[in-house]
Backbone and ligand atoms as CSV (ligand in chain L), in Angstrom:
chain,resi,resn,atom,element,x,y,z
A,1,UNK,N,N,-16.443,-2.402,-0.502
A,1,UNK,CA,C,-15.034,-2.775,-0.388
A,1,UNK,C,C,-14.860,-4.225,-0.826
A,2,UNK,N,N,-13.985,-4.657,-1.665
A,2,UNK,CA,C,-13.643,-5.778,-2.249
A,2,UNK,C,C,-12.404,-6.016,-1.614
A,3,UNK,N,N,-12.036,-7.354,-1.102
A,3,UNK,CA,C,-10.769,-7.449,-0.327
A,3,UNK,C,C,-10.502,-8.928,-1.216
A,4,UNK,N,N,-9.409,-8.890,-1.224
A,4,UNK,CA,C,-8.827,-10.176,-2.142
A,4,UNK,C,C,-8.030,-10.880,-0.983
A,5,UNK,N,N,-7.999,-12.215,-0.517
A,5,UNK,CA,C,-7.016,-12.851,-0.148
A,5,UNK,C,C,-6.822,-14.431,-0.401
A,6,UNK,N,N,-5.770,-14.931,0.225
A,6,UNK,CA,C,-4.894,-15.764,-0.331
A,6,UNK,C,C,-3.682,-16.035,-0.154
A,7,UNK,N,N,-2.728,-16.990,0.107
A,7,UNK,CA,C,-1.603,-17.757,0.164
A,7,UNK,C,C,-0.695,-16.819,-1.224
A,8,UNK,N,N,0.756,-16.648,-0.496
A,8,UNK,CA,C,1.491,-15.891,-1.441
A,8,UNK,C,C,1.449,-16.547,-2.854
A,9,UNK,N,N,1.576,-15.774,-3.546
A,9,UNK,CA,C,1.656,-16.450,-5.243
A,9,UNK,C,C,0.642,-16.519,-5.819
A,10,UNK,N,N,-0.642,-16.308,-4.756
A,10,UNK,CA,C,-2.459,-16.612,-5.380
A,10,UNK,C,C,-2.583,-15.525,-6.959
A,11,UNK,N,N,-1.736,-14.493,-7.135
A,11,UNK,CA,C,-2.050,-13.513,-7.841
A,11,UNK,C,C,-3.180,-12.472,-7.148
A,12,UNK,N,N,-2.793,-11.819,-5.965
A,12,UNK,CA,C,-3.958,-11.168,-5.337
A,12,UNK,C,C,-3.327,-9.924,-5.856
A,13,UNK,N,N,-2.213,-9.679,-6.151
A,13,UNK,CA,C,-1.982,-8.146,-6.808
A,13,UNK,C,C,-2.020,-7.769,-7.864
A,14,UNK,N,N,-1.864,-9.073,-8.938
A,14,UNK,CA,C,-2.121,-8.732,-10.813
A,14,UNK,C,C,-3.603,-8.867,-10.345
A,15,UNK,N,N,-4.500,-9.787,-9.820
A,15,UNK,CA,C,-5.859,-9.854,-9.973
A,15,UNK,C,C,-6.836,-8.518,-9.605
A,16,UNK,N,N,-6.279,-8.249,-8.090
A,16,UNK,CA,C,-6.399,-6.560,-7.756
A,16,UNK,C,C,-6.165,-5.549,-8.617
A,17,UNK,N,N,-5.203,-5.455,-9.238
A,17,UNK,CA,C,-5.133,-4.716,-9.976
A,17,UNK,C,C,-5.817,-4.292,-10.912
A,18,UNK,N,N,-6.431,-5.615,-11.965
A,18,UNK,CA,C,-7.296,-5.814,-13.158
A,18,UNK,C,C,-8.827,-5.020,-12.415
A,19,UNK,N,N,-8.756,-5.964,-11.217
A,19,UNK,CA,C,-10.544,-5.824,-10.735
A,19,UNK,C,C,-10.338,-4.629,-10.976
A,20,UNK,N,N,-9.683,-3.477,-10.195
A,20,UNK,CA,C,-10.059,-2.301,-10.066
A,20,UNK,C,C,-9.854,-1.341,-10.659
A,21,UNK,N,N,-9.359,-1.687,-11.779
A,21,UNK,CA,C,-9.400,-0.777,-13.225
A,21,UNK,C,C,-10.635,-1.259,-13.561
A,22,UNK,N,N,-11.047,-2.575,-13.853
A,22,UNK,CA,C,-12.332,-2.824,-14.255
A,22,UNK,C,C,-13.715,-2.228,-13.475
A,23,UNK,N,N,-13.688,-1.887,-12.514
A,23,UNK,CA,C,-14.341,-1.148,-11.333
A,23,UNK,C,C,-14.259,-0.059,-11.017
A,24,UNK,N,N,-13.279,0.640,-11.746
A,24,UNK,CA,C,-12.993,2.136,-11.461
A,24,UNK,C,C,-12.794,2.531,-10.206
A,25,UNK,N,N,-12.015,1.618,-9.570
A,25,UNK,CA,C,-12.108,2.620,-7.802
A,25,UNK,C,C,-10.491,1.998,-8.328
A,26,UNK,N,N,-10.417,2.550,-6.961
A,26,UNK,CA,C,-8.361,2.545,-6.474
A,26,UNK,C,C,-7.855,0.903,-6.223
A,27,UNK,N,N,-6.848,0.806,-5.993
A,27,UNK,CA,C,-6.507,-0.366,-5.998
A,27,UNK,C,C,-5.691,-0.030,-4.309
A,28,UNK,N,N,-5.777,-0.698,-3.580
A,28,UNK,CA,C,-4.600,-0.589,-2.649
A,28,UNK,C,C,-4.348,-2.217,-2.220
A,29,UNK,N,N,-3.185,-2.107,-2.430
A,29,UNK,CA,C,-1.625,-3.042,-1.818
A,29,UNK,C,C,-1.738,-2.931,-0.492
A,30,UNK,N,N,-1.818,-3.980,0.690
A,30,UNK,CA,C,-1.370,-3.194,2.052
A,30,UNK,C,C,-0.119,-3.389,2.195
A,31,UNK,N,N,0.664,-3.830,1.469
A,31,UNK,CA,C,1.779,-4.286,1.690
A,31,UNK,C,C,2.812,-2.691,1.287
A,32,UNK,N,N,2.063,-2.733,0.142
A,32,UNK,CA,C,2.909,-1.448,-0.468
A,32,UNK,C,C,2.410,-0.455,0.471
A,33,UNK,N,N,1.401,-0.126,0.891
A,33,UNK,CA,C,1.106,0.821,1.682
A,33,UNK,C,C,1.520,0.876,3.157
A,34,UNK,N,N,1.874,-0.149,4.085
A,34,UNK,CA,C,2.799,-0.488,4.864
A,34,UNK,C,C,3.726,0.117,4.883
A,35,UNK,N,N,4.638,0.134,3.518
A,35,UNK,CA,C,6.110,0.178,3.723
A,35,UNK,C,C,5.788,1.352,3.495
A,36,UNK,N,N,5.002,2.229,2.300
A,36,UNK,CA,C,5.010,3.969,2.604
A,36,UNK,C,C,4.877,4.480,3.854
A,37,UNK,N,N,3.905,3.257,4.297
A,37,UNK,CA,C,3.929,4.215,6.094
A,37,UNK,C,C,5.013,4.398,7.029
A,38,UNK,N,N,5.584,3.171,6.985
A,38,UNK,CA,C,7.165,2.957,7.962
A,38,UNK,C,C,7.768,3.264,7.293
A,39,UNK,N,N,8.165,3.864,5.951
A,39,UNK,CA,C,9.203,4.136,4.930
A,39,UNK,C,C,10.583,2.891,5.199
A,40,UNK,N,N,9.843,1.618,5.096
A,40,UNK,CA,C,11.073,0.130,5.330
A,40,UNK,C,C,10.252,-0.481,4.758
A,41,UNK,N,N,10.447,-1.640,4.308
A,41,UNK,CA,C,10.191,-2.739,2.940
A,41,UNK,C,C,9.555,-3.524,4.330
A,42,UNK,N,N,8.666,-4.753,4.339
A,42,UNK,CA,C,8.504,-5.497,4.566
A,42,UNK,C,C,9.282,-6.549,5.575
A,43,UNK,N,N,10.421,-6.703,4.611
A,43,UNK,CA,C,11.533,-7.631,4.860
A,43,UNK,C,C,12.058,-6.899,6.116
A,44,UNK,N,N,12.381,-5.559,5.840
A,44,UNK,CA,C,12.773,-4.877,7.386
A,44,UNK,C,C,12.294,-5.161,8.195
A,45,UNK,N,N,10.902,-4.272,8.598
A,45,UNK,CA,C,9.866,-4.767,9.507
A,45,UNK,C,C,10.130,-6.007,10.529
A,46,UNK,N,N,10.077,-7.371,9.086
A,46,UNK,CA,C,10.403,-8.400,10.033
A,46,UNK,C,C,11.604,-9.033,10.597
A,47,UNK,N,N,12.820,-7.775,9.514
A,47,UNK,CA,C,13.779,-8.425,10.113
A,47,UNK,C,C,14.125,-7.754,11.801
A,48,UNK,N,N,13.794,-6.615,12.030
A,48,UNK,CA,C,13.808,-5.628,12.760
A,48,UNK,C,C,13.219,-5.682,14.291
A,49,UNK,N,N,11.531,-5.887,13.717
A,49,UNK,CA,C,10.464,-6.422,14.800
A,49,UNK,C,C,10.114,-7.645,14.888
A,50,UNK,N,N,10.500,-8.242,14.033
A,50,UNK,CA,C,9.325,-10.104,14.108
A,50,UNK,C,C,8.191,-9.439,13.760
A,51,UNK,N,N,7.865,-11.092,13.737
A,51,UNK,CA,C,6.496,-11.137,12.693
A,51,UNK,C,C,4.877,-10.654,13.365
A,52,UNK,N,N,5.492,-10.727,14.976
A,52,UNK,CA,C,4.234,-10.321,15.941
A,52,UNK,C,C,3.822,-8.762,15.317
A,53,UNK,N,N,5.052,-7.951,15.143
A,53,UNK,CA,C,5.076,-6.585,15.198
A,53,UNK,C,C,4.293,-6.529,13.878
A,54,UNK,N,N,4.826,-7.461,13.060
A,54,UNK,CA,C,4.390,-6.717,11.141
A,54,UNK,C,C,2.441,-7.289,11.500
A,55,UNK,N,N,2.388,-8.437,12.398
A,55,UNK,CA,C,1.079,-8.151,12.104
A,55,UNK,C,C,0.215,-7.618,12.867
A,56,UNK,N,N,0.606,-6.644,13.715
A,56,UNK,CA,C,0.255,-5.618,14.294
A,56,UNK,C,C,0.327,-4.307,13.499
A,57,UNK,N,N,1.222,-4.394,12.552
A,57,UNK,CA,C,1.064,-2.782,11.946
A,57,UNK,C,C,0.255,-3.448,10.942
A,58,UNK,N,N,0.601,-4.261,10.035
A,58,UNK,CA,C,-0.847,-5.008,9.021
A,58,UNK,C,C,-1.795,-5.181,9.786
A,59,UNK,N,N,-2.359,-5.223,10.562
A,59,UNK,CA,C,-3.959,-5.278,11.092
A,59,UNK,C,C,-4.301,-4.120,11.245
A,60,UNK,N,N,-3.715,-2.617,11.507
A,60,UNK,CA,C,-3.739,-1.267,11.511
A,60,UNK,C,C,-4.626,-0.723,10.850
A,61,UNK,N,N,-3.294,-1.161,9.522
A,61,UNK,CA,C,-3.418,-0.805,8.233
A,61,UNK,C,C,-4.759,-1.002,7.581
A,62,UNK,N,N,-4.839,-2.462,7.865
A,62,UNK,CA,C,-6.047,-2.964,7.338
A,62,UNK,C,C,-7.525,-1.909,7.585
A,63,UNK,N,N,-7.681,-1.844,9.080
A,63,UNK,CA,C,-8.469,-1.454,9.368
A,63,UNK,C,C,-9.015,0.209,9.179
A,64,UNK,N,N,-7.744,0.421,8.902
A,64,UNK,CA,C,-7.592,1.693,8.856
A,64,UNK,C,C,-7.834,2.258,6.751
A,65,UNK,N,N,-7.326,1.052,6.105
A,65,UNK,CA,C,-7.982,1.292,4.960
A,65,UNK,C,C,-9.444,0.827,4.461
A,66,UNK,N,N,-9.725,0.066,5.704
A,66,UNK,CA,C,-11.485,-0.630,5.327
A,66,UNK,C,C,-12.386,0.734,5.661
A,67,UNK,N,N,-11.617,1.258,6.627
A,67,UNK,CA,C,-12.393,2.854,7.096
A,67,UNK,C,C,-12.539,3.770,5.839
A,68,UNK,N,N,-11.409,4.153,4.933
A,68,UNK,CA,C,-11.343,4.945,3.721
A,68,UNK,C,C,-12.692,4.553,2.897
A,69,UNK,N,N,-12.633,5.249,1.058
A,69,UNK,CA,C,-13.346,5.437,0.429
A,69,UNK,C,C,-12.951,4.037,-0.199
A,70,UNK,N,N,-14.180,3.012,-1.244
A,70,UNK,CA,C,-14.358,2.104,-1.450
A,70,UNK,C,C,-13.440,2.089,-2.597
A,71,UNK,N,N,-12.633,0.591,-2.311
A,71,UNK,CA,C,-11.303,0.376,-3.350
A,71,UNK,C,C,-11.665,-1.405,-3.687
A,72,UNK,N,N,-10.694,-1.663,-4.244
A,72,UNK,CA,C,-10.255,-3.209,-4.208
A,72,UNK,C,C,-8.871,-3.466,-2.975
A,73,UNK,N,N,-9.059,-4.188,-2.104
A,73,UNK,CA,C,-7.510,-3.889,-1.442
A,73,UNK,C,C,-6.879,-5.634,-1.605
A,74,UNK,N,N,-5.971,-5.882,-1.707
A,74,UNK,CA,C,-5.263,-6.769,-1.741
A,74,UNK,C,C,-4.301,-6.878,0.065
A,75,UNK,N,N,-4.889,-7.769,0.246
A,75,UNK,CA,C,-4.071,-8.255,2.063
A,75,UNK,C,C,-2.722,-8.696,1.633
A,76,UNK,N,N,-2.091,-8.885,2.321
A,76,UNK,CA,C,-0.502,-9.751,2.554
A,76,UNK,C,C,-0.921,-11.470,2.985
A,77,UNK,N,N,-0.181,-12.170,2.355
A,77,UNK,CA,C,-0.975,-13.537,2.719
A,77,UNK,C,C,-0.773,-14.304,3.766
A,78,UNK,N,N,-0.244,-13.358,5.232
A,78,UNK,CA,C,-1.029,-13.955,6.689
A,78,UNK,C,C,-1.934,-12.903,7.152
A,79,UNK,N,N,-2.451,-12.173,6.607
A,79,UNK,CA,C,-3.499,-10.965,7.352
A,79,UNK,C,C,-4.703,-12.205,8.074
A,80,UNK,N,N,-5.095,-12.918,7.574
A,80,UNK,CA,C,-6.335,-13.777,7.476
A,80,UNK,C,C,-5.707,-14.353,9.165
A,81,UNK,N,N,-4.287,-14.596,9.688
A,81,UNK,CA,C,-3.800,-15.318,10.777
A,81,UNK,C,C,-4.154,-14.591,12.010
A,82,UNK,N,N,-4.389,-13.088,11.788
A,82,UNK,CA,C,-4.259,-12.243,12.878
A,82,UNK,C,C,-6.148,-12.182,13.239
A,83,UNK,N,N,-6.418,-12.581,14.530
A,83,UNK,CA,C,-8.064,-12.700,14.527
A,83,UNK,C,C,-9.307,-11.176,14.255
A,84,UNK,N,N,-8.315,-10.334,14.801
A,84,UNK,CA,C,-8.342,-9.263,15.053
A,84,UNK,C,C,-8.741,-8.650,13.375
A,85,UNK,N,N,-8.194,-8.917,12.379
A,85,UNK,CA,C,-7.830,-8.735,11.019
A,85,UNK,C,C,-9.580,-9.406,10.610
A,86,UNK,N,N,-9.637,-10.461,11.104
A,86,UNK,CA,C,-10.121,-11.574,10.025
A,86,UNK,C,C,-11.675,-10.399,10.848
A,87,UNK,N,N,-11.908,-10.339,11.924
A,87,UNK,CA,C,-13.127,-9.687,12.733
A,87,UNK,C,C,-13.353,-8.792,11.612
A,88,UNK,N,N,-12.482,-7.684,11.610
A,88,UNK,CA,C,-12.262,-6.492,11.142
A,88,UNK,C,C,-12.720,-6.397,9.603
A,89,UNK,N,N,-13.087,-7.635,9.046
A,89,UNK,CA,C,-13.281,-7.954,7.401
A,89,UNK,C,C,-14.984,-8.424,7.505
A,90,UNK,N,N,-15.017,-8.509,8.598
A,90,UNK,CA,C,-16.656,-8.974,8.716
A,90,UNK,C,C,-17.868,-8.141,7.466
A,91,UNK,N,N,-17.501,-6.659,7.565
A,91,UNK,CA,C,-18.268,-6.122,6.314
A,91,UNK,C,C,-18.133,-6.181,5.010
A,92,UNK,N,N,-17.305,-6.964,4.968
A,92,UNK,CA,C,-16.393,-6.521,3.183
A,92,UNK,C,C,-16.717,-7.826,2.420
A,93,UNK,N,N,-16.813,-7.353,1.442
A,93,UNK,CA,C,-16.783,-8.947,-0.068
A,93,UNK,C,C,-15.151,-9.486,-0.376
A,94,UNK,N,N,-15.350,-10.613,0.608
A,94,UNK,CA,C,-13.871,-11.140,0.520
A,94,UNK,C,C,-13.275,-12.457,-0.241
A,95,UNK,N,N,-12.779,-11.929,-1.305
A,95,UNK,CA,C,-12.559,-13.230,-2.087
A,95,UNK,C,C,-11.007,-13.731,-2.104
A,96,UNK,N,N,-11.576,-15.210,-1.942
A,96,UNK,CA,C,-10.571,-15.999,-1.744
A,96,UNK,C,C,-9.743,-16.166,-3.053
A,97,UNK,N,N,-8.423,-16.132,-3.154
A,97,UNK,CA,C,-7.690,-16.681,-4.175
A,97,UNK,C,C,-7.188,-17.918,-3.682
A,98,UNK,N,N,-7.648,-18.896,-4.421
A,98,UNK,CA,C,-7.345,-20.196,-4.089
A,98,UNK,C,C,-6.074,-20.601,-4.869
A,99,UNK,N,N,-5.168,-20.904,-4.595
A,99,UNK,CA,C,-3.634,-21.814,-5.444
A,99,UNK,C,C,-3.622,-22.733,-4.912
A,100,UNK,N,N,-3.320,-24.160,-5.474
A,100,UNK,CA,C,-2.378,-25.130,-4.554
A,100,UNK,C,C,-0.994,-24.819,-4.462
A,101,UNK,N,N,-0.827,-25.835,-3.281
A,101,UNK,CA,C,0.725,-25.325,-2.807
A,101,UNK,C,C,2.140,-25.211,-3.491
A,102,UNK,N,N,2.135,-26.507,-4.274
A,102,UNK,CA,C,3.404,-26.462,-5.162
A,102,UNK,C,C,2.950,-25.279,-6.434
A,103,UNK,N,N,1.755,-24.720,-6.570
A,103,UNK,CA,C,1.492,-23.951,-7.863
A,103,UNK,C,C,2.291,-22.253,-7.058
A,104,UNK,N,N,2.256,-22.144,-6.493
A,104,UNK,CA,C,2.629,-21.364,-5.200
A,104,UNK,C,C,3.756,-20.796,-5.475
A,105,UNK,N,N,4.509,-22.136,-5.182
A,105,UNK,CA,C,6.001,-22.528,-5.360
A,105,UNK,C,C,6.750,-21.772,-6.473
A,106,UNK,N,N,5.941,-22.755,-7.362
A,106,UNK,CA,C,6.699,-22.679,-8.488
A,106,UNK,C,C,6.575,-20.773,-9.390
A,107,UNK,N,N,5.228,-19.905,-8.764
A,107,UNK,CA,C,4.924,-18.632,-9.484
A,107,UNK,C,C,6.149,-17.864,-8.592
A,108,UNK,N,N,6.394,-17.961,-6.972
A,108,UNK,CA,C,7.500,-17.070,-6.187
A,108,UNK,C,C,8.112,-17.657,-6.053
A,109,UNK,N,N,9.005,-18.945,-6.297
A,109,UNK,CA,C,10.136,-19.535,-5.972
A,109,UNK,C,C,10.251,-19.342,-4.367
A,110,UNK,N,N,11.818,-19.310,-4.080
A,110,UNK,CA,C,11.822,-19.175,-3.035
A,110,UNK,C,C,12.554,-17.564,-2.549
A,111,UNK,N,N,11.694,-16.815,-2.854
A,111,UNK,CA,C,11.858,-15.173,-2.763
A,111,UNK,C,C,12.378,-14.639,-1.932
A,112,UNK,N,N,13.597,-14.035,-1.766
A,112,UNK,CA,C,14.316,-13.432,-0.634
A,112,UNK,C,C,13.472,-12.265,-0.378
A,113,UNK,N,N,12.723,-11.788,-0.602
A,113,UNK,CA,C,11.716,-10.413,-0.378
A,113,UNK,C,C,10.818,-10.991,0.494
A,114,UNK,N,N,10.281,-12.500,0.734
A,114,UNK,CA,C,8.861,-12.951,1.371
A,114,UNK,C,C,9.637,-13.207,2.384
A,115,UNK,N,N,9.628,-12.996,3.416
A,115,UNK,CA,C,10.420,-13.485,4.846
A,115,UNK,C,C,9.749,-14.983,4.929
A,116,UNK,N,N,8.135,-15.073,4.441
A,116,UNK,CA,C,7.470,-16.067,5.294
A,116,UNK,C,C,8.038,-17.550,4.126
A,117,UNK,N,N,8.521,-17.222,2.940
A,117,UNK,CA,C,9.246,-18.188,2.173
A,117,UNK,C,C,9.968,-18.602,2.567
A,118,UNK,N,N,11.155,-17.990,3.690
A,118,UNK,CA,C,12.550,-18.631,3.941
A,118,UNK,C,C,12.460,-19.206,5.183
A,119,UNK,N,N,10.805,-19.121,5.802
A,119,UNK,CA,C,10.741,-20.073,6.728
A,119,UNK,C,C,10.501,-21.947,6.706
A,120,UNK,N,N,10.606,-22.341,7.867
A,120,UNK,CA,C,11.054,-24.009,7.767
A,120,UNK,C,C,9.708,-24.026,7.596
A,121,UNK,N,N,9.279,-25.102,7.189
A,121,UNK,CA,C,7.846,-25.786,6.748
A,121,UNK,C,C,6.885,-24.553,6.411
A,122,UNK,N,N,7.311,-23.871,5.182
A,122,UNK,CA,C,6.126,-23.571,4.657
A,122,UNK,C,C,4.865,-24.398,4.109
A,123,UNK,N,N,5.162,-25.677,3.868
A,123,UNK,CA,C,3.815,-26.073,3.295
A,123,UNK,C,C,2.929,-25.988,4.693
A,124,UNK,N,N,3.246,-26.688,6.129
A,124,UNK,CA,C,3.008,-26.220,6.781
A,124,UNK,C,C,1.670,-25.127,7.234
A,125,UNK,N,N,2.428,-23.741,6.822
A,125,UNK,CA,C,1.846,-22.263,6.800
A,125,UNK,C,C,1.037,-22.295,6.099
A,126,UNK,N,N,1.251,-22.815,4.870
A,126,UNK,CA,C,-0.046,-22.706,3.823
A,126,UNK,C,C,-1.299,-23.544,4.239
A,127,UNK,N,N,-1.133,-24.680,4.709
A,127,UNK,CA,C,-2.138,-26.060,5.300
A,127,UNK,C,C,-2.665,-24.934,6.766
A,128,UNK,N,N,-2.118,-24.618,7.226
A,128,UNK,CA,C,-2.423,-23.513,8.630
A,128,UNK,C,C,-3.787,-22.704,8.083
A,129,UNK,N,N,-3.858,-21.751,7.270
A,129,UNK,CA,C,-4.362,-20.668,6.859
A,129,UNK,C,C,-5.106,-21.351,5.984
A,130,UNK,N,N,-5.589,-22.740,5.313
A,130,UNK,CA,C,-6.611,-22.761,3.927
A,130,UNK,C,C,-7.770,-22.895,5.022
A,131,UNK,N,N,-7.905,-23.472,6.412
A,131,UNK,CA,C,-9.434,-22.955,7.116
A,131,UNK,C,C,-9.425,-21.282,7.291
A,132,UNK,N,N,-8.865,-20.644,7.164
A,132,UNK,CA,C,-8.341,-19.378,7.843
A,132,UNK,C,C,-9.078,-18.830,6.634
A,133,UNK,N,N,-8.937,-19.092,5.594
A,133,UNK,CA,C,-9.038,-18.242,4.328
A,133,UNK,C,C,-10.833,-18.238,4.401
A,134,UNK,N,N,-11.108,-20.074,4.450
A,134,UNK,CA,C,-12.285,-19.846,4.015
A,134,UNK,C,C,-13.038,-19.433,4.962
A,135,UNK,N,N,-12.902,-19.635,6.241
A,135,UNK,CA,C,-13.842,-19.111,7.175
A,135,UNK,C,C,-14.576,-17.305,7.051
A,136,UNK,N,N,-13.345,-16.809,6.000
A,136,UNK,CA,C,-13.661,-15.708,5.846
A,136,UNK,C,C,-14.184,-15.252,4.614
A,137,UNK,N,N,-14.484,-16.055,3.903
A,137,UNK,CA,C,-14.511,-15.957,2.093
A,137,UNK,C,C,-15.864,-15.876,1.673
A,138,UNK,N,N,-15.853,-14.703,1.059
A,138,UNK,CA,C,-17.789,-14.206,0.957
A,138,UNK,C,C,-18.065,-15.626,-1.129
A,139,UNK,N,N,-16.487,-15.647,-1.401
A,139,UNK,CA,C,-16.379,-16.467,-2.599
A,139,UNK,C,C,-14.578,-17.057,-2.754
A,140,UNK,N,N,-15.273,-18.042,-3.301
A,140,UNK,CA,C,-13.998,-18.864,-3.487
A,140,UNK,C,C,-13.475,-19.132,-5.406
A,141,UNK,N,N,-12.215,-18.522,-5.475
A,141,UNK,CA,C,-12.032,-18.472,-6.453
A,141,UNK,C,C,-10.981,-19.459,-6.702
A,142,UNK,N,N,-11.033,-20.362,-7.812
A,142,UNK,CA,C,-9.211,-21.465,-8.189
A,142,UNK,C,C,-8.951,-20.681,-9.502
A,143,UNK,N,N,-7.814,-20.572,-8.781
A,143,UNK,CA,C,-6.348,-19.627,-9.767
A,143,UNK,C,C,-5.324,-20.526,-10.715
A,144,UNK,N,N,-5.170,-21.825,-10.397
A,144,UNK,CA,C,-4.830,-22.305,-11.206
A,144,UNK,C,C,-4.716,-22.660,-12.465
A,145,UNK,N,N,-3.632,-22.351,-13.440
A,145,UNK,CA,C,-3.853,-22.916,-14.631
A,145,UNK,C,C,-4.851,-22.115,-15.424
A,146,UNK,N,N,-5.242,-20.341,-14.756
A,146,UNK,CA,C,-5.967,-19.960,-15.215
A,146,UNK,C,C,-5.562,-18.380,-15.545
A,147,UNK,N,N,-5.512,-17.637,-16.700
A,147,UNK,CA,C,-5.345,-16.316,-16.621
A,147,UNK,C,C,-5.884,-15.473,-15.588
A,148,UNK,N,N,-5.279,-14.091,-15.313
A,148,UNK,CA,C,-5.781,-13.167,-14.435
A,148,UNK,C,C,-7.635,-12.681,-14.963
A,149,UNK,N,N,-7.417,-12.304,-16.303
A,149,UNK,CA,C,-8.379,-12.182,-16.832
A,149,UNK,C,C,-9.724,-12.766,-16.519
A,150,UNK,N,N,-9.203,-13.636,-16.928
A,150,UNK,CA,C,-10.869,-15.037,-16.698
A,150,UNK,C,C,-10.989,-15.219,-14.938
A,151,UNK,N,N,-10.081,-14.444,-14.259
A,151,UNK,CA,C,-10.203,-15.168,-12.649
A,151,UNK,C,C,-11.401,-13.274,-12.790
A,152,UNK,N,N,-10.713,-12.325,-12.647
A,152,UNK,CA,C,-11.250,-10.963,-12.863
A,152,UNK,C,C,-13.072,-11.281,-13.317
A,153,UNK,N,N,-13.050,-11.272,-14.787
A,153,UNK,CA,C,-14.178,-11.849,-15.100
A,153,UNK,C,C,-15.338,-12.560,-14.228
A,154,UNK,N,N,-14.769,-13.827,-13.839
A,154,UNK,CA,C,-15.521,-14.367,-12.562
A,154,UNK,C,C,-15.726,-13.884,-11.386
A,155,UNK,N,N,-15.072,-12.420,-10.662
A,155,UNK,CA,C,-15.730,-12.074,-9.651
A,155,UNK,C,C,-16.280,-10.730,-9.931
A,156,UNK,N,N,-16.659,-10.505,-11.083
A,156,UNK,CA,C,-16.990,-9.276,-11.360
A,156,UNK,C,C,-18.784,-9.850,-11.587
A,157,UNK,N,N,-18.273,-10.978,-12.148
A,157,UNK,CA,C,-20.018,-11.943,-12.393
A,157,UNK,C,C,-20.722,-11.930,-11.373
A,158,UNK,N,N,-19.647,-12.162,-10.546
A,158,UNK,CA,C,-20.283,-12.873,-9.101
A,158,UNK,C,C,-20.752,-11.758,-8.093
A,159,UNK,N,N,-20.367,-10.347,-7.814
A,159,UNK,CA,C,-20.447,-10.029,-6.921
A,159,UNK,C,C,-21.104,-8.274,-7.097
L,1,S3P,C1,C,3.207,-12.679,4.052
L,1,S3P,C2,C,2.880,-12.377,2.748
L,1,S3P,C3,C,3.359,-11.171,2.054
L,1,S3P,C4,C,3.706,-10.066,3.059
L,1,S3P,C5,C,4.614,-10.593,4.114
L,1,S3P,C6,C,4.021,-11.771,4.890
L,1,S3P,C7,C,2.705,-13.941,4.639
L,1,S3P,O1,O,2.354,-10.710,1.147
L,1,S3P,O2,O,2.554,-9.535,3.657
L,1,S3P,O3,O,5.809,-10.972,3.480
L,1,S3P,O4,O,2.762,-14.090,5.884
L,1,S3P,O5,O,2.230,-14.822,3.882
L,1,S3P,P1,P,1.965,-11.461,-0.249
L,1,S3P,O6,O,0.961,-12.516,0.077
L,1,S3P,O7,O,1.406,-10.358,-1.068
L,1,S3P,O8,O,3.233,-12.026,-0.790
């Protein structure tokens, strides 16, 4: 199991994507797979339950797709916040997508789809989660300034 994570905007879903065509297994989104489960977007979820609830059904999820047949999965970029989540990744090759913050910025703007964008001090959130990321990171990848391709490439070398 290859798990990609990272701060929104890292490219963990074009990069997911590539890996696992390049790898021939499945690709899974938990995000997208979330909302098939609750049949509600994200944005619902939190507008609905708060954010306690979404990362209670994302830690589920998670665990519940690390159980399935071997994919690339792409997290949502607070899975890494929930401890429970980060435990639960203990077996898996987890690579970090590294962005800086304004690079972030500037790939999702300020996205009415990301709930965690339209919160006050995101830089904040992001400074919160870069120990979060690495404590869990079997590799550390910088996304910056760099095609999907050549990021793909490098963990296909690596792992
Ligand atoms: C979140 C990131 C989103 C999604 C949700 C919460 C976050 O995923 O899971 O909006 O807390 O950073 P992406 O990182 O794929 O945007």
């Amino acid at each position: 199991m290859i798990v990609l994570i990272g701060f929104m905007g890292a490219g963990k879903t074009t990069v997911g994507y590539l890996l696992a065509e390049k790898l021939g297994v499945p690709f899974v989104d938990i995000d997208i797979h979330i909302e098939r489960k609750e049949k509600r977007s994200v944005r619902a979820i939190f507008d609905e339950d708060g954010e306690a609830a979404f990362r209670q059904i994302e830690h589920n999820t998670v665990v519940e797709i690390l159980s399935g047949p071997d994919a690339v999965v792409a997290l949502g970029g607070g899975a890494a916040e929930h401890a429970g989540t980060r435990l639960a990744l203990a077996g898996a090759i987890v690579i970090y997508l590294e962005v800086e913050y304004d690079e972030a910025v500037l790939r999702i703007g300020h996205d009415a789809y990301r709930p965690m964008m339209s919160m006050a001090n995101v830089r904040g959130i992001y400074e919160r989660r870069q120990p979060l990321y690495r404590s869990i990171a079997t590799l550390k990848v910088r996304t910056n300034a760099r095609r999907p391709e050549a990021i793909v490439m490098e963990i296909i070398e690596a792992v």
